[in-house]
N, C-alpha and C positions, 0 to 999 in steps of 0.2 A: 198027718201034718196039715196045719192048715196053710191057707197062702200066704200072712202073714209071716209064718215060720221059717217056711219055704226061700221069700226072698232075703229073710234076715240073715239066714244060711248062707246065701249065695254073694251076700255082700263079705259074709266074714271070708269065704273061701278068695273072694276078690280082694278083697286088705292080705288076707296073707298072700296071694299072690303077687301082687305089688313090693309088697317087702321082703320077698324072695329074689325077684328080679332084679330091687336095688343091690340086696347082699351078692349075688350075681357078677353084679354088674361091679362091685368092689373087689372080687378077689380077682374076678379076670384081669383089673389093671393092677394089681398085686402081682399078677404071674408075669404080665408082658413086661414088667421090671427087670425079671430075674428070664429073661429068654437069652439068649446068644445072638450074639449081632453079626454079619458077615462085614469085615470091612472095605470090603467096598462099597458097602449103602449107607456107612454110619461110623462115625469115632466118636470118642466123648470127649470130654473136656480135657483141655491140658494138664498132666500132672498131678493125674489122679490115678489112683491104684484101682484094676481091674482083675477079674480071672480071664486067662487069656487060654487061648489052643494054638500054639505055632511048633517050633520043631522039637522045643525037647517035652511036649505033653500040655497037660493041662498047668498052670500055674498062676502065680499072684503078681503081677505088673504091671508097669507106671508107662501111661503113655507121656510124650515129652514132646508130642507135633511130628506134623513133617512123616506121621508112620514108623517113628523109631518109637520102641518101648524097651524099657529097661526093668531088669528084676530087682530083688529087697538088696543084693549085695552090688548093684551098679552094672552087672551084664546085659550086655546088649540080650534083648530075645528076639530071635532070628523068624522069618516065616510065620506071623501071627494072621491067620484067619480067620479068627473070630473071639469076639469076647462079651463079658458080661459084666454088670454093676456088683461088687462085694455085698455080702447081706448088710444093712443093720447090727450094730452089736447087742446082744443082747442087755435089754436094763435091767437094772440092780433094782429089787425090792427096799423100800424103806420099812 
């Protein structure tokens, strides 16, 4: 290989490595989306649906402020310790 080759190489292996770090660097804020939040260091917004952990398991419910949350049929959900943002739905192909 001559030198010429040599650095031409080493530039491509640097470009993919740049655009590795960026792609990286995107799904890791893709995952800290979908992490569990302890609440005492964070709530989300009011009156919005979450997966939540409190006493009867994991489940789908609506914070309402104030640390009340409420499931799909209107019950209080007792003891929530943690929660996370709902996926995305999936989109429909045209």
């Amino acid at each position: 290989m001559t030198k010429s080759e040599i650095l031409r190489y080493c530039d491509l292996v640097e470009q993919a490595n740049v655009l590795a770090m960026r792609r990286i660097s995107a799904l890791e804020a893709q995952l800290d989306r979908y992490r569990w939040r302890r609440v005492e260091k964070e709530m989300p917004e009011d009156e919005t649906y979450m997966q939540v952990i409190g006493f009867g398991g994991v489940q789908r419910a609506r914070y309402m402020g104030e640390g009340e949350w409420f499931d799909e049929e209107g019950n209080q959900v007792l003891d929530v310790i943690r929660w996370m943002p709902l996926p995305e739905p999936p989109k429909e192909k045209e």
